[in-house]
Structure formats: structure tokens, C-alpha cells
N, C-alpha and C positions, 0 to 999 in steps of 0.2 A: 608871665615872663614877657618881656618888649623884644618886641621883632629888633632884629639887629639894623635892617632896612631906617626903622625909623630915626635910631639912633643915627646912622650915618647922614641920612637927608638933613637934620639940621643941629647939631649937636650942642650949640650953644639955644634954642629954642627948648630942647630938651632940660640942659641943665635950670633954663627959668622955670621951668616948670614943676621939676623936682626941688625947687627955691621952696616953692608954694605947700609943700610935702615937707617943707623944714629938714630936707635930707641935703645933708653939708659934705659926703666924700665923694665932690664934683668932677675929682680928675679921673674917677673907676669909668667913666665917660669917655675919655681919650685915651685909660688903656684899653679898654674892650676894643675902642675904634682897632690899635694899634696891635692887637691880638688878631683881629679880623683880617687884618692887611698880611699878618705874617699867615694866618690858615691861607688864604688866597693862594700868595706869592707859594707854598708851601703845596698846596693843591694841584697848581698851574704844572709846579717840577715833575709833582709823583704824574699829573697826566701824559707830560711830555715825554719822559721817560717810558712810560706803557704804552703811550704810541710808538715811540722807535723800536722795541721790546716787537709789537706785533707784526710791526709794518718787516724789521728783520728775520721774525721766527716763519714769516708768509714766504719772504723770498728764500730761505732753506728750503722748501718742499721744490721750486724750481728749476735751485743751483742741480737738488740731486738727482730731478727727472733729464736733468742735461745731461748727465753724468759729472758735472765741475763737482766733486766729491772736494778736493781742498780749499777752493772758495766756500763751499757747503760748511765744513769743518771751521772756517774761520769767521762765519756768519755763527753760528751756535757759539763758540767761543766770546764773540759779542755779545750774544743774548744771555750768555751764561753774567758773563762782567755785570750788561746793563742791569739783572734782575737780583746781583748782590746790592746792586746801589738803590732799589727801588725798599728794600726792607726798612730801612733807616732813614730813609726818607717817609715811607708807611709809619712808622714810630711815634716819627716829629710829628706827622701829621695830628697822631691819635690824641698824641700828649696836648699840643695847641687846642684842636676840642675840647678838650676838655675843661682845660682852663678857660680859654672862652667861656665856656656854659657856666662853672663854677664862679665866675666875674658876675655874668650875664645876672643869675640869678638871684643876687645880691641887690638888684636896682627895684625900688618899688615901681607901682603902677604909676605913670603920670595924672594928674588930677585932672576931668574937663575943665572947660573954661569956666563952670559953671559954680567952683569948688572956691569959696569967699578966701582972703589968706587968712592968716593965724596959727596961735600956735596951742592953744590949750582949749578947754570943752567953753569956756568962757568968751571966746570968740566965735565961737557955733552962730549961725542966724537963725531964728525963730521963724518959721515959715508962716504958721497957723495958729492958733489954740481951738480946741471946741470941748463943748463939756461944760459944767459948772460942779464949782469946786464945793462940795458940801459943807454944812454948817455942823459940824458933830455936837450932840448933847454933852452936858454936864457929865463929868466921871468917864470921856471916851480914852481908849488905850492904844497905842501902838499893837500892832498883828504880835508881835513876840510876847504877851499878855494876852492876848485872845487865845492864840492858839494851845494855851496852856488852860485858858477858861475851858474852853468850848472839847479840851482833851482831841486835839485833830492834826498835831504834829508833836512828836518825839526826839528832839535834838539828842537829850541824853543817851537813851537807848542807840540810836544812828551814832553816836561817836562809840559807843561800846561795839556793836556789830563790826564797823568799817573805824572812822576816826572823826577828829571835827570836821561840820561844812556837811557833813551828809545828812541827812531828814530823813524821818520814817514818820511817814503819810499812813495817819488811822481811819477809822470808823468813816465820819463826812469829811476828812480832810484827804481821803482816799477814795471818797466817791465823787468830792467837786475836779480832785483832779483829772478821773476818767470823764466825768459831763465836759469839763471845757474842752480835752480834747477832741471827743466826738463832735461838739461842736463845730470846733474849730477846721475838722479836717471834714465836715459836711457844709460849712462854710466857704470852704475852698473848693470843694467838688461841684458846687453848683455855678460855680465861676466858670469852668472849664479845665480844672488843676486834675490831672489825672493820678489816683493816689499811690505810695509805694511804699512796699514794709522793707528798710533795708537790711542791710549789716553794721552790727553796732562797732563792728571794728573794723578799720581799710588797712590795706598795706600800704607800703612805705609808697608805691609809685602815687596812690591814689591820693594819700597827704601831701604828696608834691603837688599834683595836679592842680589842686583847689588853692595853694600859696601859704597851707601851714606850714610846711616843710621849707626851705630850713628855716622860715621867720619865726615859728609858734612852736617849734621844737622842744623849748623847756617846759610850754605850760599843755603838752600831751601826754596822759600816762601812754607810758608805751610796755610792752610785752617782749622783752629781748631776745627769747628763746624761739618767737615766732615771727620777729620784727613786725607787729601786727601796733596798730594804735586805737583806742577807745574813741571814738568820734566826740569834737567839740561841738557838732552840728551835723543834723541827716544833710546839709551842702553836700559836703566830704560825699559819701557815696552815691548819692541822686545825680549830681554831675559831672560824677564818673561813670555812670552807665553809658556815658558817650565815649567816651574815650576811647582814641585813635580809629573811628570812625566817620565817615561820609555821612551827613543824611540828608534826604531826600529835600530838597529848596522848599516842595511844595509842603513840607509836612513840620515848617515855620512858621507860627512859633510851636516849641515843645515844652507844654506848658506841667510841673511836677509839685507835688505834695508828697508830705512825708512828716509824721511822728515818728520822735524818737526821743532817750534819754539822750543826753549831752554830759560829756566831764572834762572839766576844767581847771589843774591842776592850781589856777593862779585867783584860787578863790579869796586869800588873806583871810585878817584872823582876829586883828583887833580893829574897835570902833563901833560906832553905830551904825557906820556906812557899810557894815557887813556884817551886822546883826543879823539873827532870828532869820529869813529870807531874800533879805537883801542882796546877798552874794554865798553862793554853795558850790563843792563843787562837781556835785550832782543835781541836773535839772531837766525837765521833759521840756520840750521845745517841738513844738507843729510848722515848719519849713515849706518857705514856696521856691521854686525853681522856674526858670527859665531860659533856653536859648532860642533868639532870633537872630533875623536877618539886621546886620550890621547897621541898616537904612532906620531899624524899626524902634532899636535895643532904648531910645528913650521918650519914646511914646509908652513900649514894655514899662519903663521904668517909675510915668505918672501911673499908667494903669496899678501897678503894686503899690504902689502908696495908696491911693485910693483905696485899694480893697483893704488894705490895713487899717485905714483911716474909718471906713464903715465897719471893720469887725469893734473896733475902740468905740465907736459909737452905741452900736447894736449892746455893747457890755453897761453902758451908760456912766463912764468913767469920763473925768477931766482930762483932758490930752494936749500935747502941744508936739509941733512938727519942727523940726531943728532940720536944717541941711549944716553937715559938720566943715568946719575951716580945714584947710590943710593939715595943720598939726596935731588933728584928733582924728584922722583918718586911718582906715586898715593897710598894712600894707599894699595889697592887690586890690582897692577898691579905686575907681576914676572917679564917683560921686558918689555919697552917702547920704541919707536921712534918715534919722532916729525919730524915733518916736519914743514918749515920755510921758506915765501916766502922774498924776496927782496924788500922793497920798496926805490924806485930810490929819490923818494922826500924828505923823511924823514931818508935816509939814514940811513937805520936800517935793519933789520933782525925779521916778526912777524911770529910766529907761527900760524899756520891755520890746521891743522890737528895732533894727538894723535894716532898710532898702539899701541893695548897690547895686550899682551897675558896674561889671568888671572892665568892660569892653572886650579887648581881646586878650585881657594878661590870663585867665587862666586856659582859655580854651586855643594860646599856642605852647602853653607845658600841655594840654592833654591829647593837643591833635585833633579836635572837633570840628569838621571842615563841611561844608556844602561845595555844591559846583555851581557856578554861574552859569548865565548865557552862555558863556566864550567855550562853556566846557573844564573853565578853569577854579583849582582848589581854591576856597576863601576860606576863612577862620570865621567862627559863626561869634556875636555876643553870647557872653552868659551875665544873670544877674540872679541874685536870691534877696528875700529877706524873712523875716521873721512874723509868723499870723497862730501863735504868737509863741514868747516865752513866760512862762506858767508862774514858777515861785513870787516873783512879783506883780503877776496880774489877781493871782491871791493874797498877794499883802494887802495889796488897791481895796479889792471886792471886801473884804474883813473889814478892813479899818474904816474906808467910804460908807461901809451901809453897815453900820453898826448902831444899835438904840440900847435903851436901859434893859429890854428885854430879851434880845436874840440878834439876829444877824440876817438881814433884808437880801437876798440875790436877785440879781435881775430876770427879767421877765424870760428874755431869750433860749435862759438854761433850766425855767423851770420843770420842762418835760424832761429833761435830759437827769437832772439830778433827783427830780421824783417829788421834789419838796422846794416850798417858795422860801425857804428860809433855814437857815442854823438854829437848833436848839441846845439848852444846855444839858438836856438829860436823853436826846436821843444815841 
């Protein structure tokens, strides 16, 4: 959520900004301002009135040690009046907050300076490539044919259990899944990522927190009975473990790991671009976390990409680094860069990992504050992104290191998975 502060400071500076975000209801801008002015003015009355209220109900104790018992009398009768006027004034107050906040939170995150314009994934900039993009043999297949060779995903069975878009991970397609993630989150622990087993489901505060709430509303299963939601990512709970607390300046940065499933109810249904693994809407995802100090949040920010950028490596996968335009950006997000692996069979480009940096939009819905020098609260950065997500880092590995006779895995996972390779009869 944006400080209301910033909005005020330059209001037409903001709405060019949110230009850049392709977000076009620019006057929700001059009424927040003008919701702000009536909480004030609104605020100013109910104080002034509680002061005369005290400054009166002080000098009754006075009137009656003098004995002026009918001036006493006529002082209370005052305070009686002023504290019927102060209730409905308390009302207006509540109600203007409110709307305030309900306006407020309507406004995306503004984009840094650094966020190229545009408006679709096609204006994205290319940061990087690394990798070389394999040469596949005669008769190679798309992962949605492998995985049916090699007997190591069950789409069928997954829509019978639950519905489509769900996967039931067999034999090696349930044991590459446990290697990458051990991997992945012993990859991250040697960085400094301290790791964490969360809750697969937040409450409603903690989906606020992190900016699904109300933006991503439709695409959360949610549990009504319990007002509980299924996490679209371990973010959601890792960066509410701060929430509405201080912490310690010195103990910047707070640097978090976390495996989890993810479910996303906006997985769609036809095409290729949401074949076989491509898009589910059930998938394990290995999360990095962090909050710094506001000075640090994009030095934070190279630093995560890099570490992304050598786990992509370390897998021996094609890759390219995209920093996204404004109009393919998250809502809460000030910069983003994607990362996009290669897949040689389908001859495409999938995304498998998300860097952002929030700045300060989630951590002033959840209150995550340090203290300065001066003694004074600051709102810390948060940023997360993805090390990695799974279903397509398995389409890559399938379909990339595929021969006439099995299925090549890179060197990295071979102790982890037991075996340097897929076979068709294990």
C-alpha cells in the first residue's frame, strides 16, 4: 500500500508514474488526497472538542472544592452536551478511514525509475542470456510425451483425485521432484537464506499483507468457513512472520527460504501454452525472502538475481533475464525480473522464476518497521523471488537432455536423485 505522505508530496509525479504501470483511474489520486483533507479537518474537530471536554470536566473538580456547586452543575452540563457531539463526530471519523484505506488500497505499487514503459510481456527488456540452447536428436518430444514414455506424471488419475491442472508425480517424477527441492533449498542455505517450513494456508490479514488481497482475490482458493486461503507462494507466510513488528536495524538484512506447494486457481485450460506442465494449478515452488534496510533493498535486489542466475546455471539450462515493462508488472511490485528458461522441444521461452523488489508497498499494509538513529519508526524493504519454480524447470530438464535412449540430468542433482539419468524401465 503507498504512504499517503507520498501521494500528497507530489501528486501529479505519482500519477506519471502510475502512467508507466498502465494504470488509467488517475483521479482515485485527488480523491484519496481529498478523503485525507476531510479525515484531517474531521480529526482536528473530534481533538478540539476532547480538549474542551477535558480542559471543562478538570475545572468541575475545582468549581466543587470551592463549594460554587451551580457553576459546577453548569460545567457538567457542558461536558454532558460537548461529549454528545463528540460521538458523531467519532463515527464520521471511523467511516472517512475507512474509505480512505478502501480507496488507498486500490492504487498499485509505483514502478522505480528503472521499470522500461510498456505495455504487454513483448516490451519486457532482455537483460542477459546464458546457457546454450541444445540441439535435440532426431524423434525428440515435447515433456507431455515424455512423461507418459518414462510413466513419471499422471495428469489423468490428478484430474480423477482433484480436477484438471493437477499432476500426480510417480515413481522418478516424484523423486526428481524431492532432489530439486533439496537442492534448491540447500542451495539457498549456503548463501545465508535461513530456511522455513510454513503454513500452507494465511488468513485473510496475512493475504492482505503481501498485496494478494483484494488484487489476486479471484485467482485464490479460499475456505469460507474458516476465511483461511491456500498460498499462491511460501511469500504469503515468510513475510508475515514480521508483521506488525520492530526489528532490530542491526539484524538487516533478514534473509528467508521456504518450500512449499503453491495453488493458483487461474491456471486455464486450453492450448499448448498450458499443456502437460506448462501451467497447473498446483505446483512446489522453493522461495527466497528478504527484508532490508531501505538504503540496501537494491543491491538486495542484484544480489537475488544472481543467486537465481547461478542456480539456472548450476542446472545447465538456457536462460535469459528479462527486467518486465510497466504493463506486465505485479501489482505490488517497483521492479521485476523474470527469468525464462529454454525449452529445446517446444521451442519456446517459459518463465520459471520472478525477482522484485516491493520497496515499501507491502511492509506498510503489514507494519514491518525498524528504528533509526533518531530513535525513529522506518518501514523496512521487502523483496522476494523464486530459486525456483519446479513444473517447468522439469519440462526444461526432460525435454533439454533427452537422447534416443533415456533422459540425461545434470551433474549437480546427481547425488541427490541417486541416479545420473531417467530410465524407461526403472
Amino acid at each position: 500500500m503507498l504512504q499517503i505522505q507520498v501521494l500528497r508530496q507530489n501528486p501529479t509525479a505519482v500519477k506519471e508514474k502510475l502512467t508507466i504501470k498502465n494504470y488509467t483511474d488517475l483521479s482515485l489520486i485527488d480523491t484519496i488526497i481529498a478523503l485525507d483533507d476531510e479525515r484531517k479537518k474531521t480529526q482536528l474537530e473530534f481533538d478540539n472538542n476532547k480538549a474542551i471536554v477535558n480542559i471543562t470536566s478538570k475545572a468541575i473538580g475545582g468549581l466543587m472544592a470551592k463549594g460554587q456547586k451551580e457553576e459546577a452543575e453548569a460545567k457538567k452540563q457542558k461536558v454532558a452536551t460537548l461529549k454528545a457531539t463528540l460521538q458523531p463526530i467519532s463515527e464520521k471519523l471511523t467511516a472517512v478511514e475507512k474509505q480512505l484505506h478502501d480507496e488507498l488500497v486500490k492504487l498499485p505499487n509505483l514502478p522505480s525509475d528503472l521499470v522500461p514503459a510498456g505495455k504487454t510481456p513483448e516490451d519486457n527488456e532482455v537483460v542477459r542470456e546464458g546457457g546454450v540452447k541444445p540441439t535435440l536428436p532426431s524423434g525428440s518430444v515435447p515433456h507431455w510425451d515424455l512423461i507418459k514414455k518414462y510413466d513419471i506424471v499422471d495428469f489423468e488419475t490428478g484430474a480423477k483425485i482433484t480436477g484438471s491442472g493437477f499432476a500426480l508425480f510417480k515413481g522418478q517424477g516424484a523423486k526428481l521432484q524431492r532432489a530439486l527441492i533439496q537442492y534448491f533449498l540447500d542451495f539457498n542455505a549456503a548463501a545465508g537464506y535461513t530456511e522455513f517450513h510454513p503454513p500452507f494456508m494465511v488468513n485473510e490479514a496475512s493475504a492482505y499483507g503481501t498485496g494478494q488481497l483484494p488484487d489476486k482475490e479471484g485467482q485464490m482458493y479460499h475456505m469460507q468457513e474458516d476465511n483461511f486461503f491456500m498460498i499462491p507462494t511460501s511469500e504469503v507466510p515468510i513475510t508475515n512472520i514480521y508483521r506488525d513488528e520492530i526489528v532490530k536495524p542491526e539484524s538487516l538484512p533478514i534473509k528467508m527460504t521456504a518450500y512449499s506447494p503453491c495453488f493458483r486457481r487461474e491456471a486455464g485450460s486450453f492450448g499448448k501454452d498450458v499443456r502437460g506442465l506448462n501451467r497447473v494449478h498446483q505446483f512446489e515452488k522453493v522461495e527466497l525472502v528478504q527484508l532490508t534496510h531501505p538504503e540496501k533493498s537494491y543491491e538486495a535486489l542484484d544480489e537475488m538475481v544472481s543467486h537465481v542466475e547461478k542456480l539456472l546455471q548450476s542446472l545447465e539450462l538456457p536462460y535469459r533475464i528479462l527486467r518486465l515493462c510497466g504493463g506486465d508488472m505485479s501489482f505490488a511490485s517497483a521492479l521485476t525480473y523474470d527469468f525464462e528458461v529454454y525449452s529445446a522441444a517446444q521451442e519456446k521461452w517459459l518463465e520459471v522464476s520472478s525477482v522484485s523488489n516491493f520497496e515499501t508497498f507491502q511492509s506498510n499494509r503489514m507494519k514491518i518497521r525498524y528504528k533509526d538513529e533518531s530513535g525513529k519508526s522506518q518501514l523496512v524493504h521487502t523483496l522476494n523471488g523464486s530459486s525456483l519454480a519446479l513444473p517447468r524447470i522439469i519440462a526444461c530438464l526432460l525435454e533439454n537432455n533427452q537422447t534416443s535412449e533415456n533422459i540425461n540430468l545434470p551433474e549437480v542433482i546427481h547425488s541427490y536423485f541417486g541416479e545420473k539419468q531417467f530410465t524407461k524401465n526403472s
